[in-house]
N, C-alpha and C positions, 0 to 999 in steps of 0.2 A: 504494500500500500504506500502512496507518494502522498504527498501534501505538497499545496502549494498556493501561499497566502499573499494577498496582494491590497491592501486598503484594509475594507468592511469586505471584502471577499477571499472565503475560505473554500478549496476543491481537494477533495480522495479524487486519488484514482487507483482504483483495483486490478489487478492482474485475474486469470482465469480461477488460478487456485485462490487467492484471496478471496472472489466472489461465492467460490463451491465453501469454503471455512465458515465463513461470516453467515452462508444461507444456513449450515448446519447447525452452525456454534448459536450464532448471533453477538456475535465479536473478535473483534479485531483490533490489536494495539504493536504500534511501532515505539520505539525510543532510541533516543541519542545522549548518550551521557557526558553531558558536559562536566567540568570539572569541581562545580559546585553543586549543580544540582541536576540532576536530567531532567530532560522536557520530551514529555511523552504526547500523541496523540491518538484516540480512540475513535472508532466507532460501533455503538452498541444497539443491538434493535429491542423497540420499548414497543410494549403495549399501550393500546392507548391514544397513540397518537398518529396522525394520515398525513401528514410533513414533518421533512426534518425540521430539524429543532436543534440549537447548539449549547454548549456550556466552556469554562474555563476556570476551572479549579486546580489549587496546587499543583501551578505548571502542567495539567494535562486537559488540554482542547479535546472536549469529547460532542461528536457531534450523533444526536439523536436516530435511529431510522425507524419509521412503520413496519413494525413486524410481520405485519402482514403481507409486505411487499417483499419478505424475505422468500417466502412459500416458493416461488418456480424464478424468481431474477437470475439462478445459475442457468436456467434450461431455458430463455426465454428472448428477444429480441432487443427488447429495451434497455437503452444503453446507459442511462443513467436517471437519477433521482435529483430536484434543483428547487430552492426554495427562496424567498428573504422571509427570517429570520428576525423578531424582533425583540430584542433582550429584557427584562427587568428594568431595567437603566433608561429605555426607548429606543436604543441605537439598531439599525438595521444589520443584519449582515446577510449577507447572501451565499448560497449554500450550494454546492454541486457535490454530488457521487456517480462516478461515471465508471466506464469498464475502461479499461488501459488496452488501445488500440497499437498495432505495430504502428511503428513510424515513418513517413512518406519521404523522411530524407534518412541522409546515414548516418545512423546513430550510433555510437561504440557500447551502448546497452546491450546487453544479452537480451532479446523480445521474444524467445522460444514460449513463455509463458503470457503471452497478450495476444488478444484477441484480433482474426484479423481487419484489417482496412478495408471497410467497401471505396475506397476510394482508390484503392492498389489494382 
């Protein structure tokens, strides 16, 4: 799973086996250990709810999914899940989970595990 944060906009992107874990499991967590403290990112599927939804607690960004959209997203065509996001606080953020597509240019990533390009 990738993250990749830009303003009030935060994107996962899931590789094939990521998306088979997460529909099984209903979770998902990367981390990088920085040298004080790691900063982890999650995403967890919650009952309950039919948009993501995000949080940011004790340095781990965990972003919400309808569980129910976990049931067949590994066996199914739709590529991703996109929301804005309105926090406690007011502020908006905007929210994608998408499948991790091969790359249309050349990448020195290993892409053996993403999904292919309809655009290839």
């Amino acid at each position: 799973m990738k993250i990749r944060i830009k303003g009030n906009t935060i994107r996962y992107r899931l590789t094939k086996s990521d998306v088979e874990t997460f529909c099984s499991t209903g979770f998902l967590s990367e981390k990088i250990a920085f040298a004080s403290t790691p900063f982890s990112y999650e995403l967890v599927a919650k009952e309950g709810i039919s948009q993501l939804e995000a949080d940011y607690t004790n340095n781990i960004i965990t972003l919400y999914f309808p569980k129910v959209d976990t049931t067949d997203w590994a066996t199914n065509d739709t590529v991703g899940f996109e929301n804005v996001h309105t926090t406690s606080a007011g502020d908006a953020i905007s929210i994608l989970i998408e499948k991790d597509f091969i790359c249309m240019d050349q990448s020195l990533e290993d892409q053996a595990n993403h999904y292919p390009n309809p655009k290839l």
